[in-house]
C-alpha positions as CSV (number, residue, x, y, z in Angstrom):
1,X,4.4,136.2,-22.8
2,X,4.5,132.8,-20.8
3,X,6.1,131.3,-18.1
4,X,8.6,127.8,-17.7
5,X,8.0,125.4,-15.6
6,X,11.2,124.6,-13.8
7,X,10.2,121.4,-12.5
8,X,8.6,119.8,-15.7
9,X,10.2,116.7,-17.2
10,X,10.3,118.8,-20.1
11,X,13.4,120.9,-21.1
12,X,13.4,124.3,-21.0
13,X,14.0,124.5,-24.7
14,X,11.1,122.3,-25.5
15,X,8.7,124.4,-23.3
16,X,9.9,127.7,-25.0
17,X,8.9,125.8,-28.6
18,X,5.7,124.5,-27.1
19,X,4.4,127.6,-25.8
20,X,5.5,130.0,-28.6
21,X,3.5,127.5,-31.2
22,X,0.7,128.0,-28.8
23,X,0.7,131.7,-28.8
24,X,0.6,130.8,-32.7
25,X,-2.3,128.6,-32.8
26,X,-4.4,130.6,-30.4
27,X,-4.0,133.4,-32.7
28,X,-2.2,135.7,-29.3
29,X,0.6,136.2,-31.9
30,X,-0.6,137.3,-35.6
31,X,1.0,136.2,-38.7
32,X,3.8,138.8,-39.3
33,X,3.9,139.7,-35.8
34,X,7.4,140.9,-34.6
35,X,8.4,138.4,-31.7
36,X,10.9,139.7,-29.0
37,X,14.5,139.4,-29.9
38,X,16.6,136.5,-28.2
39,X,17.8,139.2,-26.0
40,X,14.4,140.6,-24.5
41,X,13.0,137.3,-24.2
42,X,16.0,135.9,-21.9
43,X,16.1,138.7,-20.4
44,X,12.1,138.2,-19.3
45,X,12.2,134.3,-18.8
46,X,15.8,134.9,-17.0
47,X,16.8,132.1,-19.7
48,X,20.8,131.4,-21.8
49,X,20.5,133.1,-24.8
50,X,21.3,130.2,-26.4
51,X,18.6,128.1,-25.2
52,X,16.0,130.8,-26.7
53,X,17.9,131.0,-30.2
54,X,18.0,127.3,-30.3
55,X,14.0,127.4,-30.1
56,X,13.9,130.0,-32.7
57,X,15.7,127.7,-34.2
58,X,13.6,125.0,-34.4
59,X,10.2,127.1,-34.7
60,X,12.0,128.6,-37.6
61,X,12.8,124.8,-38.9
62,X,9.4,123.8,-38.3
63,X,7.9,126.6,-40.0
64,X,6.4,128.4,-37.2
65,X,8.7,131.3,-37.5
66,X,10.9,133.2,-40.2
67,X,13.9,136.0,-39.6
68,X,14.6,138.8,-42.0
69,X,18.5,140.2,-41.1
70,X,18.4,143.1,-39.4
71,X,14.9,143.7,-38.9
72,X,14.0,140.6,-36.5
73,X,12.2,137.1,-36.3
74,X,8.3,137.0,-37.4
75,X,5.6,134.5,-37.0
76,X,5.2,132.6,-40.6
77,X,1.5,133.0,-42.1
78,X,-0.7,129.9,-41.5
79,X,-0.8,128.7,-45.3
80,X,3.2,128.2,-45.0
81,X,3.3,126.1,-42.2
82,X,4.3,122.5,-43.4
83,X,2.1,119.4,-42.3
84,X,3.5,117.5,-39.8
85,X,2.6,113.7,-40.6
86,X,4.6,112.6,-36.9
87,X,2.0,115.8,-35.2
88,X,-0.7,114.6,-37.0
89,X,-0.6,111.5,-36.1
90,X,-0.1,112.1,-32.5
91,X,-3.3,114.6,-32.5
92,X,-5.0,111.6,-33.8
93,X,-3.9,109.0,-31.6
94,X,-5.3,111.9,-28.8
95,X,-8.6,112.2,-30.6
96,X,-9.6,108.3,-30.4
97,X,-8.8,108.1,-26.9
98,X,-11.5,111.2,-26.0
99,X,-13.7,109.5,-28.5
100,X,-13.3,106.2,-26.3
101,X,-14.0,108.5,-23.3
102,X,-16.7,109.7,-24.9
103,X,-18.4,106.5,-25.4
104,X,-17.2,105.1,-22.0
105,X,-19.2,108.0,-20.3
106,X,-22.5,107.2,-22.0
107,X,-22.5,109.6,-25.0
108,X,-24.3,107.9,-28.3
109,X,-22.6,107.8,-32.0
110,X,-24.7,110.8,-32.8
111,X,-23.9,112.6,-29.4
112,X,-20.4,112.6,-30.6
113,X,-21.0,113.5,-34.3
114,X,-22.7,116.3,-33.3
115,X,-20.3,117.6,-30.8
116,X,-17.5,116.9,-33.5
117,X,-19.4,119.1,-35.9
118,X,-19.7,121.7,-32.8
119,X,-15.8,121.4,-33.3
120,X,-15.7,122.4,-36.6
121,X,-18.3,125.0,-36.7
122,X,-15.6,126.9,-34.2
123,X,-13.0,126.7,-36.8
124,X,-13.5,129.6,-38.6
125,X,-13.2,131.5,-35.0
126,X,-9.8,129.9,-35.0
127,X,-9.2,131.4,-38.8
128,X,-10.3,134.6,-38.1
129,X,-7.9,135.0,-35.2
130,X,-5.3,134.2,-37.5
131,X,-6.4,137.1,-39.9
């Protein structure tokens, strides 16, 4: 599934979260998709039990994830996921610094435009990996 950096400056919880939500967004794990149990998946990243339930936890809090008893957790369709304002705002912060890059290495207002709508031209790949 992924691997955890043991030396990162981020906790092992937070890595778990991170790189589930990017199995998500990459479309790797479908909507509906069956995710290992709390179990299997500290048994394969050799990880407490509790430290994978508290990021199912969280992914569950945050929308990315939902758990019918009995049956198991699932990933949460795209259309339910609630907007992060805090994310958002953070992606954006993210964006105008490439965008200065962009500029600082000699690419014009259109350049960027263009490669912008480039962007989001790809975005129906990323919806149809979600489907």
């Amino acid at each position: 599934m992924f691997q955890l950096d043991l030396k990162s400056r981020k906790s092992i919880y937070e890595q778990i979260v991170d790189n589930v939500k990017e199995l998500i967004i990459t479309g790797m794990l479908q909507a509906e998709e069956k995710i290992p149990s709390v179990r299997e998946l500290s048994k394969t990243l050799t990880v407490n039990p509790n430290t994978i339930q508290k990021a199912y936890r969280e992914l569950e809090y945050q929308g990315y994830l939902y758990t019918v008893s009995g049956l198991g957790t699932f990933v949460a369709s795209p259309g339910e996921l609630p907007i992060d304002e805090k994310r958002v705002s953070e992606v954006k912060a993210h964006l105008r610094e490439n965008m200065k890059e962009l500029f600082y290495i000699g690419c014009s207002l259109d350049r960027i435009k263009k490669i912008v709508e480039e962007l989001l031209e790809e975005r129906s790949d990323w919806n149809d990996k979600g489907k």
